[in-house]
VOGU-3710 file (C-alpha; in Angstrom, 3 decimals, decimal comma):
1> xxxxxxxxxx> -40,259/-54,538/111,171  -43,109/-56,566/111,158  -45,877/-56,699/108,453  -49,681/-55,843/108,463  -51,653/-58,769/109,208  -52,612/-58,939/105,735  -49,639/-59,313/104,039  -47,540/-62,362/104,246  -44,001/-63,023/103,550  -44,353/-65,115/100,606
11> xxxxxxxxxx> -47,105/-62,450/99,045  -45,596/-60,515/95,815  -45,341/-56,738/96,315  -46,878/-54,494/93,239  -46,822/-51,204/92,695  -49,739/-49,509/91,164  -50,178/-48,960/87,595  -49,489/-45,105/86,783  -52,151/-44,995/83,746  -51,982/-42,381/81,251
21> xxxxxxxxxx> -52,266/-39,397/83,229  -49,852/-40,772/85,398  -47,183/-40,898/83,049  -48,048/-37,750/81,693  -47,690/-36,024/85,175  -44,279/-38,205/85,558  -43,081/-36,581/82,123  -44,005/-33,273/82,757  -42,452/-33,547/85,783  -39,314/-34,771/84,667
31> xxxxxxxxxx> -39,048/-32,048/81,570  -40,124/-28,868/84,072  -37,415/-29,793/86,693  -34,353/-27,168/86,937  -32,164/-30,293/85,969  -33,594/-30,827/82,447  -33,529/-27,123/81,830  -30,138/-26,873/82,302  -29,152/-29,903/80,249  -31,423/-28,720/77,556
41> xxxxxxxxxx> -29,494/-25,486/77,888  -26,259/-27,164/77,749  -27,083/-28,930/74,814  -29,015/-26,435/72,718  -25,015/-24,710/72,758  -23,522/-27,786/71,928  -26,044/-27,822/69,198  -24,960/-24,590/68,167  -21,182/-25,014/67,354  -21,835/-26,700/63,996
51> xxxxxxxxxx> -23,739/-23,473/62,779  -20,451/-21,466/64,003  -17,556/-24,168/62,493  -19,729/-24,949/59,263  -21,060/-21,755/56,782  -24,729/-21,038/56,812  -27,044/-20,992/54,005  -28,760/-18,093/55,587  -25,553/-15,903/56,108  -22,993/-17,303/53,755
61> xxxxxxxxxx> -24,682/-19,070/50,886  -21,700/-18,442/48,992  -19,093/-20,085/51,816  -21,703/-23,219/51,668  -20,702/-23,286/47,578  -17,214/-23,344/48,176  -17,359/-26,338/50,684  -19,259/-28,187/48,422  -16,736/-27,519/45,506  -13,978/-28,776/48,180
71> xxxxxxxxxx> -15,185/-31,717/50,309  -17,844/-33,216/47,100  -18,142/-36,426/49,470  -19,126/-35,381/52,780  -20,887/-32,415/51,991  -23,563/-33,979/51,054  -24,063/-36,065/53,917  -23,556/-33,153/56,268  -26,488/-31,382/54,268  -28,827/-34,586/55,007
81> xxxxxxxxxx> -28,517/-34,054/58,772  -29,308/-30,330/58,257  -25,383/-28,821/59,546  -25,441/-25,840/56,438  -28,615/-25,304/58,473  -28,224/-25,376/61,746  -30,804/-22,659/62,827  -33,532/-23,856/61,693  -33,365/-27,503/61,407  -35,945/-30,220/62,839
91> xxxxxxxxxx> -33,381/-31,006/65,678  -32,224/-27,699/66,576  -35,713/-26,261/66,797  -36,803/-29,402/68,955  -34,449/-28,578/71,169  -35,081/-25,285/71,294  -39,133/-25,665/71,876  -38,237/-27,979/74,790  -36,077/-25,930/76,865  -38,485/-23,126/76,004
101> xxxxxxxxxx> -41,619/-25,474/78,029  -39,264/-26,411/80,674  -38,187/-23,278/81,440  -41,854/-22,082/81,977  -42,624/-25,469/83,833  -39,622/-24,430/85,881  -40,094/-20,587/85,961  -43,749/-19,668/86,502  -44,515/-22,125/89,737  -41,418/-20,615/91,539
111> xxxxxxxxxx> -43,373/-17,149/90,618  -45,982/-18,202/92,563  -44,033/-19,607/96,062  -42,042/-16,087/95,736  -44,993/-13,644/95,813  -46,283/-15,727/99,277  -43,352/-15,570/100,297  -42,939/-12,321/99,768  -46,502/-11,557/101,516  -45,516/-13,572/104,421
121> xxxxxxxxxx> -44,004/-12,959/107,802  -40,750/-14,370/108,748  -40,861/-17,245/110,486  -41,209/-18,029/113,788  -37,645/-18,085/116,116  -36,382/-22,011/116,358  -36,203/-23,085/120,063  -32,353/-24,149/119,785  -29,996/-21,265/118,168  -27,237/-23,119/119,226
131> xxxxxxxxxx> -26,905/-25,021/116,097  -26,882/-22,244/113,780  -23,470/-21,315/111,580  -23,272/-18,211/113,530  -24,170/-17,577/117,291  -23,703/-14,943/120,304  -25,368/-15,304/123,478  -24,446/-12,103/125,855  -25,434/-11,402/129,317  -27,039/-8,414/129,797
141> xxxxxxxxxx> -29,571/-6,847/132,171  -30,417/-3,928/129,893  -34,326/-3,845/129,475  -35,923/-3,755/125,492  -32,936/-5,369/124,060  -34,558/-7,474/121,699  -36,789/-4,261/121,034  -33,849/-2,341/120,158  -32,276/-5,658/118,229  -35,715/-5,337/116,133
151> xxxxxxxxxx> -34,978/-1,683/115,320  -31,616/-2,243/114,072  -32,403/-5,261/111,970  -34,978/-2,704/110,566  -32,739/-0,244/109,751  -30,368/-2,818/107,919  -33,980/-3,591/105,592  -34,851/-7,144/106,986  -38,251/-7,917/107,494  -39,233/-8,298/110,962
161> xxxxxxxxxx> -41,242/-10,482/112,903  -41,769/-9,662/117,441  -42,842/-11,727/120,035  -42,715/-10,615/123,346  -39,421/-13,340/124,090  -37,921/-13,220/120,551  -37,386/-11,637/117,049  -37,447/-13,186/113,864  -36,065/-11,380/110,708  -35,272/-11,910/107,028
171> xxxxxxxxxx> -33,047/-10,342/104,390  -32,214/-10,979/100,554  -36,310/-11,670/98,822  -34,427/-9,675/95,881  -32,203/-12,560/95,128  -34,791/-14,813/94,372  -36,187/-12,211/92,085  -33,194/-11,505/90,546  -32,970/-15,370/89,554  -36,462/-15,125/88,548
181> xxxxxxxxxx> -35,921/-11,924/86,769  -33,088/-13,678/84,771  -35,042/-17,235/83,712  -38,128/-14,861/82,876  -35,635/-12,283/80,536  -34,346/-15,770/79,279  -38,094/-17,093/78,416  -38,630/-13,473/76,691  -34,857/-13,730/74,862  -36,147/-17,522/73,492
191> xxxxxxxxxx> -40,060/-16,434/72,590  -38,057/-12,516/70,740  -35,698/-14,902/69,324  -38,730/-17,776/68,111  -40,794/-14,951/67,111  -38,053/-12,987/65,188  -36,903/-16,161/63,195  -40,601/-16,460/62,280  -40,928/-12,716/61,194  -37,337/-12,171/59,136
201> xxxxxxxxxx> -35,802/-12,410/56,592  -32,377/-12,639/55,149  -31,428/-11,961/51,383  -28,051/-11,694/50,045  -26,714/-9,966/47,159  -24,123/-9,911/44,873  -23,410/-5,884/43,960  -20,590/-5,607/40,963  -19,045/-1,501/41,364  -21,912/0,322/39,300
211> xxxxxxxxxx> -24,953/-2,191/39,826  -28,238/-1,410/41,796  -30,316/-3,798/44,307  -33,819/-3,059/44,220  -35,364/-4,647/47,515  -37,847/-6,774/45,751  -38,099/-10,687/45,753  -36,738/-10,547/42,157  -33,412/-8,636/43,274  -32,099/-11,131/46,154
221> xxxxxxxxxx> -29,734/-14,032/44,495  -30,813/-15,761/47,313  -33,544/-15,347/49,665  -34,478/-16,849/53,511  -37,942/-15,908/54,777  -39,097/-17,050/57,993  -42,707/-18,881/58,039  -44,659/-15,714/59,095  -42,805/-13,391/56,628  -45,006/-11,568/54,042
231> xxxxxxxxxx> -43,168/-10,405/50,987  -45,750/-7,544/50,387  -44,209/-5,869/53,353  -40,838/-5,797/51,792  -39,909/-1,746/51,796  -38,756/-0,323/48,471  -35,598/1,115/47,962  -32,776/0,583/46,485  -28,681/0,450/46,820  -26,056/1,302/44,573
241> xxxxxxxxxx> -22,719/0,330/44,892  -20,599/3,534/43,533  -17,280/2,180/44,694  -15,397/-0,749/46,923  -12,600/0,067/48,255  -9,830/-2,225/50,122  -6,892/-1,193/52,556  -4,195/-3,884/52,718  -1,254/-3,116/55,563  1,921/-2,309/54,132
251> xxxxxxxxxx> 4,150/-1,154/56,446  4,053/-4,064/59,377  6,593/-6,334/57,612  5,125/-9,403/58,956  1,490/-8,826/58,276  2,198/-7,218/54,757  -1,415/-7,686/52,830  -3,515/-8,075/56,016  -6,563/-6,360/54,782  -7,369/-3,424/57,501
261> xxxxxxxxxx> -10,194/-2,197/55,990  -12,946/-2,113/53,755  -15,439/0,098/52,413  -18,922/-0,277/50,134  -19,627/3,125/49,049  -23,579/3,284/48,068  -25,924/5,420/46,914  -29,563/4,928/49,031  -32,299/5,681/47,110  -35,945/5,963/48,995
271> xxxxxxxxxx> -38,959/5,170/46,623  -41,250/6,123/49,006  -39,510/10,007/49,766  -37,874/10,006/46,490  -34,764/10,873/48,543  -30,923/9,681/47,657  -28,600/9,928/50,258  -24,712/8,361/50,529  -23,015/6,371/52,523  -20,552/3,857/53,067
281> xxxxxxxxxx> -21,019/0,019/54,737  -18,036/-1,329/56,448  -17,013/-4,736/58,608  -19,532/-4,616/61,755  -20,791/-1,116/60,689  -23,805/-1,972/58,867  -26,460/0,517/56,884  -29,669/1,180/57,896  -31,963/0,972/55,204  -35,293/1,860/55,597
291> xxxxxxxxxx> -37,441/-1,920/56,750  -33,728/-3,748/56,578  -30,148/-3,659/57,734  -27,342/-4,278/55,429  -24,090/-5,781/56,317  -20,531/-6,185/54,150  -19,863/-9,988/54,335  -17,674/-10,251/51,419  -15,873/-9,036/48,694  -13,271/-9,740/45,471
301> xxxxxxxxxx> -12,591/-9,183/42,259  -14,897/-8,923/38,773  -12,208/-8,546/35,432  -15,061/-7,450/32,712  -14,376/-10,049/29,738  -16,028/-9,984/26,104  -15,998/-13,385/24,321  -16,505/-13,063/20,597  -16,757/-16,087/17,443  -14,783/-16,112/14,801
311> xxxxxxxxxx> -17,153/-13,856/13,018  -16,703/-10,934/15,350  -19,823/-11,437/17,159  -20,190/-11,016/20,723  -21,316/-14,470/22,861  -20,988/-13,005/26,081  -19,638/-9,475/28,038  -19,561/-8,248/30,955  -18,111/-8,000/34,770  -17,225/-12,063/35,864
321> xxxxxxxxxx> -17,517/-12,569/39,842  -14,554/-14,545/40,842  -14,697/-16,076/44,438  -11,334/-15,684/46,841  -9,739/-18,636/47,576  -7,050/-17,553/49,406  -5,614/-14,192/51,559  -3,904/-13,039/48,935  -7,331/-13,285/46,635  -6,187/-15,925/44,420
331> xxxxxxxxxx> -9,686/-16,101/42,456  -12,160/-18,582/40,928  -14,487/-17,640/38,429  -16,521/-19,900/36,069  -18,170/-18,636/32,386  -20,617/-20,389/31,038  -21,121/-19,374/27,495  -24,100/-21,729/26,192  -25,190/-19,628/22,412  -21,717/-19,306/21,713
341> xxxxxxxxxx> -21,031/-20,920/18,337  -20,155/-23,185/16,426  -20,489/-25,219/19,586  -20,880/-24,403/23,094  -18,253/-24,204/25,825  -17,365/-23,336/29,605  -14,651/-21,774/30,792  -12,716/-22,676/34,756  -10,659/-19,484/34,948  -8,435/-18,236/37,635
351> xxxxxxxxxx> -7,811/-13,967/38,223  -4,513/-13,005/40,128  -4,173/-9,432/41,540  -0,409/-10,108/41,316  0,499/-12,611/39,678  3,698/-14,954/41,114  5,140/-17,915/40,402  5,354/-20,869/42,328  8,667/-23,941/41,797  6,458/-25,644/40,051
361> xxxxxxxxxx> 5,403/-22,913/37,657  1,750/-22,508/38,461  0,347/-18,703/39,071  -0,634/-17,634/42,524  -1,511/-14,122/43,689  1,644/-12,693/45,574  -0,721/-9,433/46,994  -4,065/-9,105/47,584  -3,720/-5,412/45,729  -4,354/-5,568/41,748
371> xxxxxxxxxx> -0,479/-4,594/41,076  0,080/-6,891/38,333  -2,967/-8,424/37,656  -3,509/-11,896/35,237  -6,409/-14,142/34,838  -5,949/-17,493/33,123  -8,058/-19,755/31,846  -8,501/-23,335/31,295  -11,356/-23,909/28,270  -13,764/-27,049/28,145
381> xxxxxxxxxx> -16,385/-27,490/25,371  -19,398/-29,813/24,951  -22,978/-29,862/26,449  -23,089/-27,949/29,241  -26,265/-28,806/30,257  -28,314/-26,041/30,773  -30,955/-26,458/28,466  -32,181/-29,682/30,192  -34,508/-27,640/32,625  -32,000/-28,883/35,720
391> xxxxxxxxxx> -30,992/-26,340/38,079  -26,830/-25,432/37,799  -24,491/-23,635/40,507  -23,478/-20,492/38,532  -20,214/-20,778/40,488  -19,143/-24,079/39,224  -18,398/-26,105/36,022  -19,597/-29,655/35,740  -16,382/-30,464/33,387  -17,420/-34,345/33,486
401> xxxxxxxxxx> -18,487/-35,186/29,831  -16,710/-32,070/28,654  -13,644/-32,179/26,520  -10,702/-29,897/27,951  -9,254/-28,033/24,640  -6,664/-25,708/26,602  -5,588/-26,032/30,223  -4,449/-29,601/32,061  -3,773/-32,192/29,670  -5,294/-30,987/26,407
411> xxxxxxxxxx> -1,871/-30,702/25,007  -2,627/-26,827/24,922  -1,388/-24,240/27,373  -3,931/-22,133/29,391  -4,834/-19,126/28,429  -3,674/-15,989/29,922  -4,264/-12,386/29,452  -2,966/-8,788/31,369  -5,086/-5,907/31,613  -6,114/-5,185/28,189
421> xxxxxxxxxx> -5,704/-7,603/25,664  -6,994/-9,917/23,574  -6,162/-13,731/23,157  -7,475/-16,332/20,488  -9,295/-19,306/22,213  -8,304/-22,762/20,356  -10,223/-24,534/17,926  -11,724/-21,704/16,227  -13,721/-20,791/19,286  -13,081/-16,959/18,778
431> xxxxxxxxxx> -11,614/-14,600/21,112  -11,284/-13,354/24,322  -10,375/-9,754/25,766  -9,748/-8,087/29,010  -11,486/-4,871/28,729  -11,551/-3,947/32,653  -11,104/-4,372/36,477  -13,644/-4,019/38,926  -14,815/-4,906/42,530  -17,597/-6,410/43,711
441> xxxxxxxxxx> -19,113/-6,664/47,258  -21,255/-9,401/49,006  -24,309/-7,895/50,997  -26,093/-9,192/53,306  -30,204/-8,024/54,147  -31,244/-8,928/56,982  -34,563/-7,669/58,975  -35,919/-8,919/62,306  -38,338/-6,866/64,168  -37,605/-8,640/67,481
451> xxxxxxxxxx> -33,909/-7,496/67,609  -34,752/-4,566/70,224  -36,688/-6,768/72,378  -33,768/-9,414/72,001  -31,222/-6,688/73,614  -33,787/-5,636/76,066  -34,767/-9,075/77,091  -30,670/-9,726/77,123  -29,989/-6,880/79,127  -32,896/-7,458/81,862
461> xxxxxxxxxx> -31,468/-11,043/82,315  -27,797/-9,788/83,111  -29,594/-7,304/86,060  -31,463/-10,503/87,218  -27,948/-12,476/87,493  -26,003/-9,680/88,893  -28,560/-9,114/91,878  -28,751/-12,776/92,459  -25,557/-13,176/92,252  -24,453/-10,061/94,767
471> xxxxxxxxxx> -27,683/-10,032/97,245  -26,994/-12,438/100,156  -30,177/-13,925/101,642  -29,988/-13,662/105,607  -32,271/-14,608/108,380  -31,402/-13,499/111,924  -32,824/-14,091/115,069  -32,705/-13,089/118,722  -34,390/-14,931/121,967  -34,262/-13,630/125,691
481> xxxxxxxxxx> -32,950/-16,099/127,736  -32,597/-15,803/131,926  -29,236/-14,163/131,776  -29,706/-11,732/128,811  -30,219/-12,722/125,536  -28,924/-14,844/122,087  -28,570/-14,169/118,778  -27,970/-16,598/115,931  -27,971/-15,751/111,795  -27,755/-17,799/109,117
491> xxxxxxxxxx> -27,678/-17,807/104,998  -28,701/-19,158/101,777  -25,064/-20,223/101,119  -21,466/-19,306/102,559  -21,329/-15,826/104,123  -18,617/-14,748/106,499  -20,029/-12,029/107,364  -22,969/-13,294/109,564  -20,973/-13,070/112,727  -19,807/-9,838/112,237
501> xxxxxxxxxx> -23,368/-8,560/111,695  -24,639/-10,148/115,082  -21,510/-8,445/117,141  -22,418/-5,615/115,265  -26,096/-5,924/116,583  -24,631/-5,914/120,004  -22,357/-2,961/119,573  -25,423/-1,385/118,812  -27,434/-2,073/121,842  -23,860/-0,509/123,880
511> xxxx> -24,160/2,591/121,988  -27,915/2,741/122,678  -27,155/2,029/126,390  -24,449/5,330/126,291
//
């Protein structure tokens, strides 16, 4: 190839410089191009699995608590890159806002090329149909052939397009709009979903068997607004929880204590009607509440304990929520009893529906039922401090600094106590008694006003993939020729049945003919 006259071997060849706005075009090309929505797609899941291996904050604050009691090193590192967060951290939402702008960069322009297509005629018959995928030429002498050819195409719904020497026709526009109907329903599922997050909340809620909830910001032990969220449109009611009850599987031998179901019975009280109605929350079958939904994520035990000093007075009483450790509800509870006197102390107890006996001699819970129930207790006193103004998990004991006076190696056994009855803590600490057993259930609130357009968005996106998916996209054409006439077909991808439908064409013109 030989060069323009201006340009000499030995001259340097430069491209131009893009600028600003040329790099900008390059970019938003690059992020609006099918390829980067689909790897942004791919990776916002990937981005998603440590939200479903590692508890949330927002759905399980208390699961977040226990995995910082049991992995004290890396927890906290996981927690700087936002994992007990996963919904709504810096990276996840980046994601998230960039596959939302490619997807309309992608989306909105193909939109456009559809509806002209759409307004278009088919287009014009090639010269060779030869070198189509499927092809009949047939000899025939029968006059307005390709008219009746157009007629049948017609009745089979293709668009058509005459000439006096040929007939063009197209079939399958809907798949395109089926795969535009399902990246649009995906658009509306991310802006529902964006919008939702921003609108919600998501409270949880502690309930020991006889307590109320009151939907106000003061009765949530922890509470997850999203940015846009007003607390002022919180509605008010409130829950009761009459009675939890737990159904453990006793007759399958080899899933003895499998729990099979449980059941929050509540009273729902309306301050707006003044009305109280009952009902009962189960796993997956949440309650409606009026402004919020209210699911059963949790349950256990609550003994009711009264600590008293030597004197006879009463330091603390009342139900103690122990956390599940295990299947068979092997429990963790934690008192802190900081005006007890002469000197303040904290208590790491353990509550065992029935209690069993391991080779070594510890206590573990044998059945999840309370059959033979036993808490023990190992006692720590010093500073526990609280009164510094610094912020303390109510489910754990800082014990470092604290001197153990019964339990481990204080040279003192732990305490234990049945149903009922009263034990002397050491060193003139007082007493403790076992006055009761209850249950206690974890509830979550959740409200999101987007969660209808969610399903609808959902829903509209599975019709746009099925018709894509089942709609074949055709184009057929015919040409006279001087011994009768050819037909040739062709589609969007592999279809065996484009030969059949030209023979089937020509059937057509025989039965015509008769």
């Amino acid at each position: 190839m030989s060069l323009p006259s201006n340009v000499t071997h030995g001259d340097e060849v430069r491209s131009p410089k893009l600028g600003l706005a040329g790099w900008v075009r390059w970019i938003w090309g690059q992020l609006t191009s099918m390829r980067t929505a689909l790897l942004l797609l791919l990776l916002l899941a990937v981005a998603a699995i440590p939200g479903s291996l590692l508890p949330q904050r927002s759905s399980d604050p208390n699961g977040v608590t226990n995995y910082f009691q049991q992995n004290p090193t890396s927890a906290p590192t996981l927690d700087k890159f936002q994992l007990f967060d996963v919904y709504t951290s810096s990276w996840f939402s980046a994601i998230y806002l960039l596959l939302f702008i490619s997807l309309i960069g992608c989306v909105f322009p193909r939109v456009r090329h559809h509806w002209d297509a759409l307004r278009s005629q088919p287009i014009e018959t090639p010269r060779s149909l030869k070198r189509f995928p499927a092809y009949l030429a047939k000899a025939s002498k029968q006059a307005g052939s390709l008219e009746l050819i157009a007629e049948q195409l017609r009745a089979r719904r293709f668009r058509v397009r005459t000439t006096p020497t040929s007939v063009s026709a197209e079939k399958g526009y809907l798949r395109e709009t089926g795969n535009l109907l399902f990246h649009i329903s995906l658009i509306g599922v991310l802006v529902s979903v964006g919008i939702g997050g921003a609108t919600s909340f998501s409270g949880q809620r502690v309930l020991v068997e006889g307590e109320t909830f009151v939907n106000n910001l003061a009765g949530y032990d922890s509470f997850s607004p999203g940015v846009w969220f007003d607390a002022k449109t919180l509605v008010p009611f409130s829950v009761k929880l009459n009675k939890f009850q737990a159904t453990f599987d006793l007759r399958n031998k080899t899933n003895i204590g499998t729990p099979l179901d449980f059941q929050a019975f509540v009273s729902v009280r309306n301050k707006v009607s003044s009305q109280t109605s009952n009902s009962t929350i189960r796993v997956n079958y949440p309650l409606e509440a009026p402004g919020a939904n209210i699911y059963l994520t949790g349950n256990g035990y609550a003994p009711v304990l009264t600590f008293r000093d030597k004197d006879g007075n009463v330091s603390f009483s009342g139900a103690v929520i122990y956390m599940p450790q295990d299947a068979n509800y092997t429990s963790l509870g934690v008192i802190k009893l900081p005006d007890a006197k002469p000197k303040q102390f904290g208590v790491l107890s353990f509550f065992y529906p029935t209690k069993a006996q391991l080779k070594t001699g510890a206590f573990t819970s044998g059945y999840p039922a309370p059959v033979d129930p036993l808490v023990s207790m190992n006692v720590y006193v010093g500073d526990l401090g609280l009164d510094n103004g610094i912020p303390s998990n109510v489910f754990s004991l800082a014990v470092h600094g604290l001197k153990q006076v019964a339990g481990g190696k204080s040279g003192t056994k732990a305490l234990t106590l049945e149903l009922g009855q009263t034990v002397q803590l050491p060193q003139d600490l007082g007493s403790v008694s076992w006055d009761g057993l209850k249950r206690y259930a974890s509830l979550d609130i959740d409200y999101n006003p987007m969660q209808v357009w969610v399903f609808i968005f959902a829903m509209l996106a599975f019709a746009g993939l099925i018709t894509s998916l089942l709609t074949p996209r055709r184009r057929v054409f015919a040409r006279k020729t001087e011994t009768g006439f050819e037909l040739a077909g062709m589609a969007k991808s592999d279809d065996p049945r484009l030969q059949g439908i030209l023979e089937e064409l020509v059937l057509g013109l025989k039965v015509r003919k008769k």
